[in-house]
C-alpha positions as CSV (number, residue, x, y, z in Angstrom):
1,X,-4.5,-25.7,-22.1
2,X,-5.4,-23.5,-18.9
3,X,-6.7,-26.2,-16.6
4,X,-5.8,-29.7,-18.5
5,X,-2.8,-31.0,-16.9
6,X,-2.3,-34.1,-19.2
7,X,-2.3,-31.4,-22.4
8,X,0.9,-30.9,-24.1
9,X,2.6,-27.9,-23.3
10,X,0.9,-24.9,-25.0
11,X,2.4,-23.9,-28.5
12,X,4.3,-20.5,-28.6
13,X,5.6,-19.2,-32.0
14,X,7.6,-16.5,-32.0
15,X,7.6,-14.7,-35.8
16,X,10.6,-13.1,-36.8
17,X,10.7,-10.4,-39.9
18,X,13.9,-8.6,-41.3
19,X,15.0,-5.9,-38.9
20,X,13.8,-7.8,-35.7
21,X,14.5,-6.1,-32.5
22,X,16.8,-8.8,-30.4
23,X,15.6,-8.2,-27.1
24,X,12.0,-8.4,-28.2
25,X,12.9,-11.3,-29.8
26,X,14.4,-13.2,-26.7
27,X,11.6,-12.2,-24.3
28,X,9.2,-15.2,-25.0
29,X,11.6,-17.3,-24.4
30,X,13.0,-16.3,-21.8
31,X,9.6,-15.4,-19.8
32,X,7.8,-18.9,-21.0
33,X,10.2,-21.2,-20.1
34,X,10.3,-20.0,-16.1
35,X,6.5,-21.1,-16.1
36,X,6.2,-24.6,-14.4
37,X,4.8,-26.7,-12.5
38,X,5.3,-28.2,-9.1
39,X,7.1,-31.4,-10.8
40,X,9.4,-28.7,-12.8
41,X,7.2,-29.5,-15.8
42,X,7.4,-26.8,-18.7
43,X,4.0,-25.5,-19.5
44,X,5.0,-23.8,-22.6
45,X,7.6,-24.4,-26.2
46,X,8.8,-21.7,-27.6
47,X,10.2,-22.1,-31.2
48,X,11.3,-19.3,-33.6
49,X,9.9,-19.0,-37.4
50,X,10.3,-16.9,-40.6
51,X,9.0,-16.5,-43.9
52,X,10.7,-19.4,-45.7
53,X,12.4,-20.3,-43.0
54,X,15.0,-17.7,-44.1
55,X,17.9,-15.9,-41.8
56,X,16.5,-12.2,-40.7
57,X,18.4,-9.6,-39.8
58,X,18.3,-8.4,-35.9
59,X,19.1,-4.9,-34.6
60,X,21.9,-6.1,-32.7
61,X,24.0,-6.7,-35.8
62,X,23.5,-10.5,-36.2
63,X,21.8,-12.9,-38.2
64,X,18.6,-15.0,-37.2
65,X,18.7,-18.6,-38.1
66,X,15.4,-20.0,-37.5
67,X,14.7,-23.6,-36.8
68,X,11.1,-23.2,-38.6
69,X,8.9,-21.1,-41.7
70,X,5.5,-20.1,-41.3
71,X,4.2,-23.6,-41.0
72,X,4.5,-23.3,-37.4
73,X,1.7,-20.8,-37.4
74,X,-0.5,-23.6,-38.3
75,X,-0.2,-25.3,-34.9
76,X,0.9,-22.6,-32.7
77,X,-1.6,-22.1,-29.8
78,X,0.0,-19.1,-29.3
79,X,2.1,-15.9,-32.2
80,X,4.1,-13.5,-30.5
81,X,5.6,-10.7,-33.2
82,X,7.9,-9.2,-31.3
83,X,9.7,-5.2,-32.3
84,X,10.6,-4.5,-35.6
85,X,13.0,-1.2,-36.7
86,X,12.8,-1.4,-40.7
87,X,12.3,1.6,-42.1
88,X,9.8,-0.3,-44.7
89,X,7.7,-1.6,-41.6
90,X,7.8,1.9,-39.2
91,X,7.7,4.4,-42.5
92,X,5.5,2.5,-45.2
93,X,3.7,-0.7,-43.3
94,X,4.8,-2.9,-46.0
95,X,5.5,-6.8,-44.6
96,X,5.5,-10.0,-46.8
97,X,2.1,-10.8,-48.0
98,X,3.0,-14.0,-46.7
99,X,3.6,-13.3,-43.2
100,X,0.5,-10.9,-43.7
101,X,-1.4,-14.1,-44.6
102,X,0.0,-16.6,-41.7
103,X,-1.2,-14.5,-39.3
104,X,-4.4,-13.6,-40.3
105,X,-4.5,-17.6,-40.8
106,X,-3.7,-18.4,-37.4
107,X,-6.3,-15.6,-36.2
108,X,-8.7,-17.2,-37.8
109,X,-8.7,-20.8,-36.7
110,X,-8.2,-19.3,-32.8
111,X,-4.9,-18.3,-32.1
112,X,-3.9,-16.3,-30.1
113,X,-1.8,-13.6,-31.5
114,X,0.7,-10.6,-29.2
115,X,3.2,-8.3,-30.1
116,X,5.9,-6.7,-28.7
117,X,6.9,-2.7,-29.3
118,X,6.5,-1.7,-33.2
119,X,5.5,-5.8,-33.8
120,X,2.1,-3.8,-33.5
121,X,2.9,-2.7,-36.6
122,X,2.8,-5.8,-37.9
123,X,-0.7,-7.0,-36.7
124,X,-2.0,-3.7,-37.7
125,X,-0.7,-4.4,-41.6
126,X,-2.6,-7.2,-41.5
127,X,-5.7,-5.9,-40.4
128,X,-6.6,-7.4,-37.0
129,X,-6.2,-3.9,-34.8
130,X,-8.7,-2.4,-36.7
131,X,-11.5,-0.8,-35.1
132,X,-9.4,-2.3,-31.3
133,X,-7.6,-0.6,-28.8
134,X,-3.8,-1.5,-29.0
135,X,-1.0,0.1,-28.2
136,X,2.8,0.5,-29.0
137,X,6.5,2.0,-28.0
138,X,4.8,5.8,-27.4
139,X,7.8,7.2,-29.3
140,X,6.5,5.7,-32.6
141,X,2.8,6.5,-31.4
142,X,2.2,9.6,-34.2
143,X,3.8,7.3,-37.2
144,X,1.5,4.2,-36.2
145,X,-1.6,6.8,-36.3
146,X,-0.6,7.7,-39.8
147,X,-0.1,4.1,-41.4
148,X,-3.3,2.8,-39.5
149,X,-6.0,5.1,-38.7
150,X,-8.7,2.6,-37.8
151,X,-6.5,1.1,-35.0
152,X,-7.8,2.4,-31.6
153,X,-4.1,3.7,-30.3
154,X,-3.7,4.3,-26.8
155,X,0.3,4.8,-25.9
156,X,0.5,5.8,-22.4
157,X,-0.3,1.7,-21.4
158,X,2.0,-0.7,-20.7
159,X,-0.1,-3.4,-22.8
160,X,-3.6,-3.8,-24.0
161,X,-4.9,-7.6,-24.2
162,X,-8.5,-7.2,-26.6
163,X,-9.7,-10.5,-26.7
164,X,-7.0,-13.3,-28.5
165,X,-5.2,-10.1,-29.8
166,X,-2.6,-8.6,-27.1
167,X,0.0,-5.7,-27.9
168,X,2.4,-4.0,-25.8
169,X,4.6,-1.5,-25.7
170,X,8.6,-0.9,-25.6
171,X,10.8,-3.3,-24.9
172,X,10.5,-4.1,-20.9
173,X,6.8,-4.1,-21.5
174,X,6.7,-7.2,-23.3
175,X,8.0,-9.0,-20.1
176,X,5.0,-7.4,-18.4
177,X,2.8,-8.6,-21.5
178,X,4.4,-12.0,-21.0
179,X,3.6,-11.8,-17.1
180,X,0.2,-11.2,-17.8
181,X,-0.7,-14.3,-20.2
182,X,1.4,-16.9,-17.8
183,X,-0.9,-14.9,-15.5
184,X,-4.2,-15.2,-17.1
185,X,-3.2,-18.6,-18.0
186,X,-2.2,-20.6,-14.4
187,X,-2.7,-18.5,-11.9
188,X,-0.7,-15.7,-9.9
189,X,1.6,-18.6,-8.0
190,X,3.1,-19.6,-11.3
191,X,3.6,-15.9,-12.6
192,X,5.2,-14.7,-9.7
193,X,7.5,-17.8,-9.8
194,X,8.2,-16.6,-13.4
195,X,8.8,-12.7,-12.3
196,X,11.0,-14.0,-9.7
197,X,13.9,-15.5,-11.9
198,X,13.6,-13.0,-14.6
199,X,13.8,-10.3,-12.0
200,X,10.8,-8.7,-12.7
201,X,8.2,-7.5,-10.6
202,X,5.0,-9.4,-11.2
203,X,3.1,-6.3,-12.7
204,X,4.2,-2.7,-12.8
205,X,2.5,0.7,-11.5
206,X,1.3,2.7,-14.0
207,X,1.8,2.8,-17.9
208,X,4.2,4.6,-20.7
209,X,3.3,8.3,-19.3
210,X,6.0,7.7,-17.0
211,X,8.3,6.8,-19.3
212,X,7.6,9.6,-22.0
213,X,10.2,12.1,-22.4
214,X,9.5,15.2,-20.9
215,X,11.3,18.2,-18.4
216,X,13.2,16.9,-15.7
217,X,10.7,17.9,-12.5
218,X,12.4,20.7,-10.3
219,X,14.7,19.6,-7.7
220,X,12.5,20.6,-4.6
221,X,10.0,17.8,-6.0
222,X,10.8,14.4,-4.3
223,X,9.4,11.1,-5.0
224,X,6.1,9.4,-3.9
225,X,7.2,6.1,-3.5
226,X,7.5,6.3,0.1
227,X,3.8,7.5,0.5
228,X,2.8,4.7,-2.3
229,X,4.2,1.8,0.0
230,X,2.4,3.8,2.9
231,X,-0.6,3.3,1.6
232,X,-0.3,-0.5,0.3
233,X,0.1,-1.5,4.1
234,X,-3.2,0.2,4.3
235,X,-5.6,-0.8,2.0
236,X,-8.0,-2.2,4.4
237,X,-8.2,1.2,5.6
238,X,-9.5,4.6,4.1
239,X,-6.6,6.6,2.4
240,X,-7.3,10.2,1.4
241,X,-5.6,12.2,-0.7
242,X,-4.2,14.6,1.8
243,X,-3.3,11.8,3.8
244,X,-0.4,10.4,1.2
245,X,0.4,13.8,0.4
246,X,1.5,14.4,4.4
247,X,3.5,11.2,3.9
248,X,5.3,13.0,1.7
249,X,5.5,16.6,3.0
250,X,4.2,18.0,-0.4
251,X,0.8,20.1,-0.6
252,X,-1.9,18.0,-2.4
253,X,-1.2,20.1,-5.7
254,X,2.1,19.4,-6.0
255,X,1.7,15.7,-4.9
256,X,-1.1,15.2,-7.4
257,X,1.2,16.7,-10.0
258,X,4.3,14.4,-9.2
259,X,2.2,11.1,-8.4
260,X,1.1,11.2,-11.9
261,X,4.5,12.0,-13.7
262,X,5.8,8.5,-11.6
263,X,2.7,6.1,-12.1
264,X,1.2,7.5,-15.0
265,X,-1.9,7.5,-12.9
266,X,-3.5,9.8,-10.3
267,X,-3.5,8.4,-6.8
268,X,-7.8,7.7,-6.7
269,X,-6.9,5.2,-10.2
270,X,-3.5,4.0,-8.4
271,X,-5.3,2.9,-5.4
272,X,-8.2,1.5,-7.2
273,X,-5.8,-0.7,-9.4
274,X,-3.6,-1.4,-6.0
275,X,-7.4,-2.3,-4.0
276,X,-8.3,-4.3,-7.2
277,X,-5.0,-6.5,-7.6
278,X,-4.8,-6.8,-3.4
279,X,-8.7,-8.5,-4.0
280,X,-7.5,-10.3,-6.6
281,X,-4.8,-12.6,-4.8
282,X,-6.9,-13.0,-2.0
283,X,-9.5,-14.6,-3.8
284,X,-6.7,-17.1,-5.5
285,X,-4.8,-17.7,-2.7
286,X,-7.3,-17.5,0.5
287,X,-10.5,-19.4,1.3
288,X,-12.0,-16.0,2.6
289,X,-15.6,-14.5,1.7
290,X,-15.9,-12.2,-1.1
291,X,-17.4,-10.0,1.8
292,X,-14.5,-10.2,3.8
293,X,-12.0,-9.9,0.7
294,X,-14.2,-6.5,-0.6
295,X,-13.4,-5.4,3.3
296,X,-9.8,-5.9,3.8
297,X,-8.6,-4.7,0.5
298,X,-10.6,-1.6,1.1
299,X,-13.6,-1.5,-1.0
300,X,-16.0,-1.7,2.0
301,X,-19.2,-3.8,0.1
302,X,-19.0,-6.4,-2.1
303,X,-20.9,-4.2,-4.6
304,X,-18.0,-2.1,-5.1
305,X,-15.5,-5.2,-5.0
306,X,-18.0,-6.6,-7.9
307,X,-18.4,-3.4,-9.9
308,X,-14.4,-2.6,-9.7
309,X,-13.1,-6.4,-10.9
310,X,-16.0,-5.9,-13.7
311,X,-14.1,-2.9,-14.3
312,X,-10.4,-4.4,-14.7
313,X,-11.1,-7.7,-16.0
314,X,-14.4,-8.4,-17.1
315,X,-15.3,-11.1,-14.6
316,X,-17.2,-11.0,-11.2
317,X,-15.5,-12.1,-8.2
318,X,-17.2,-15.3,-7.7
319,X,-16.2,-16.1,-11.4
320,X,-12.6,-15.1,-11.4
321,X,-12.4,-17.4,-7.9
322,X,-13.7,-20.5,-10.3
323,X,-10.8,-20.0,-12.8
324,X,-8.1,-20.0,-10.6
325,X,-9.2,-21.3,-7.4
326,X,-10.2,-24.8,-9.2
327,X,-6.3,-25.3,-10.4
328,X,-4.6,-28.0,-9.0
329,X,-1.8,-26.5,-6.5
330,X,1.4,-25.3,-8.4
C-alpha cells in the first residue's frame, strides 16, 4: 500500500479481548482516520473484531459490540491489540487459543501486527516477542518478565517497531506508535497532518524513564526545556554540553542529572536523535545534497549523517530519500 495510490485503503483490524482498555481501544481509530490525502481520501479502515464476534468487556464499564470475529484477521493488512487489564492476561498469560491462533495466522501470511500498553501481553502469549525487543506500560515491566522470559523487554521506550511486529507502551504511547506507522507509511507531511488534529506532537522527546514514578526533584532544580529549544535553533552549529547547561544557569552535573529525569536521555543521545530527525525532514521535504543536509543539521560529513540514520532507522540517506521523496505530493 505505501506508494500505490489506486490500492484500496490499507486494512487495520483492531482485536479486542475481555477487559480491553477503552482508550487503547479508540486510538487506531482515531489516529488512522486523520491520515489523507490531498483529495481528502482515507488511506486507512479501521474495523473492530473479537473472538466470535462476541461483546467484551472495556475498562470503562461498558460493553464492546463488535461489527466483526476473527475472520477479519484474515484480510487485515494491518492487527493492532490494544491494552488489556484482566487479571487472567497480566497475572497468568492465559488468552483464547483462538485469538492465540488468529494472530499467529495473520503473522504468518505478512501481517503486520502492534500493540498498545499490556496488548504486549497478548503477542507475547502467542509467541511472536520471543527472542525480540518489545516493550510495555513500565509499571507492568517486572510481571511481563515473569510470564515471558524469552521476550527482549526494554520499558524505558516509548515503542519498539522489530520488523512487522510493533509494541508500545502506556496509553499516550500508542498515539506515538500510531504516528510512527502513518509515518513510516506516507511520509512526514501526512503524519504531521495527522498529529495536528489529534493534538499531538509528531514524535515525542525521550521514552518511559520520564514518566516512571520516582522523588519529586528538589525545588532549586528547574527545567531544561528552555536550553532544549536553545539548542534545536542550533543544530547547524556545535552545541556543548556546558553550553546548554549556561542556558540554564545549572552546573553541568546538575544539568546532566535533570536533562535525563525530563527526556529520558542524556543531552549527547537527545541531540543525536534531534540532528537525526532535523536530517530526516530535510531529505523529504528539500531538494538539498546529502552533503549539505549532514552540514546544516549538524553532523558536519556525510559519513556521520550516513552512520547516524544507519543507526536510527536502518537505511542510508540516499535510500530513505527514494522512499519518501518518490511519493506523489500529499
Amino acid at each position: 500500500m505505501r506508494n500505490n495510490r489506486a490500492m484500496s485503503a490499507h486494512r487495520i483490524a483492531v482485536l479486542a479481548v475481555d477487559d480491553v482498555v477503552a482508550l487503547d481501544l479508540g486510538t487506531p481509530a482515531q489516529v488512522f482516520s486523520t491520515a489523507r490525502d490531498a483529495d481528502d481520501r482515507h488511506y486507512y479502515t479501521v474495523d473492530t473484531c473479537t473472538a466470535g464476534g462476541r461483546p467484551v468487556r472495556s475498562t470503562a464499564g461498558f460493553r464492546v459490540l463488535p461489527d466483526h470475529g476473527l475472520e477479519l484477521l484474515d484480510r487485515a493488512d494491518t492487527v493492532i491489540v490494544p491494552g488489556v487489564h484482566g487479571e487472567a492476561t497480566l497475572r497468568l498469560g492465559v488468552i483464547e487459543p483462538e485469538v492465540l491462533d488468529a494472530l499467529r495466522a495473520a503473522y504468518q501470511r505478512g501481517a503486520r501486527i502492534m500493540s498498545i500498553c499490556t496488548g504486549a501481553f497478548v503477542l507475547a502469549a502467542a509467541g511472536l516477542l520471543d527472542g525480540r525487543r518489545a516493550t510495555t506500560h513500565w509499571a507492568y515491566a517486572d510481571r511481563f518478565r515473569r510470564l515471558h522470559p524469552r521476550v527482549d523487554l526494554d520499558p524505558e521506550v516509548l515503542f519498539v517497531a522489530d520488523d512487522r511486529l510493533l509494541t508500545s507502551a502506556g496509553v499516550a504511547a500508542g498515539i506515538d506508535l500510531c504516528l510512527h506507522v502513518v509515518r513510516t507509511d506516507h511520509g512526514s507531511a501526512v503524519a504531521n497532518r495527522s498529529a495536528r488534529r489529534c493534538v499531538m506532537p509528531p514524535w515525542r522527546d525521550g521514552g518511559q524513564a520520564q514518566y516512571i514514578e520516582r522523588p519529586v526533584p528538589p525545588a532549586t532544580d528547574t527545567s531544561t526545556a528552555a536550553a532544549r529549544e536553545w539548542a534545536r535553533q542550533r543544530l547547524h552549529e556545535p552545541v556543548s554540553l556546558r553550553e546548554l547547561a549556561e542556558q540554564a544557569r545549572m552546573s553541568v552535573r546538575t544539568f546532566t542529572r535533570r536533562f535525563r529525569a525530563e527526556t529520558g536521555l542524556s543531552p549527547t543521545q537527545w541531540l543525536l536523535h534531534e540532528r537525526t530527525d532535523h536530517a530526516r525532514l530535510l531529505l523529504e521535504s528539500t531538494d538539498l545534497t546529502v552533503d549539505q543536509i549532514a552540514h546544516r543539521s549538524g553532523f558536519g560529513t556525510t559519513a556521520a549523517l550516513r552512520q547516524q540514520l544507519h543507526l536510527r532507522i536502518g537505511v542510508a540517506p540516499s535510500a530513505y530519500r527514494r522512499t519518501f521523496k518518490g511519493r506523489a505530493p500529499c
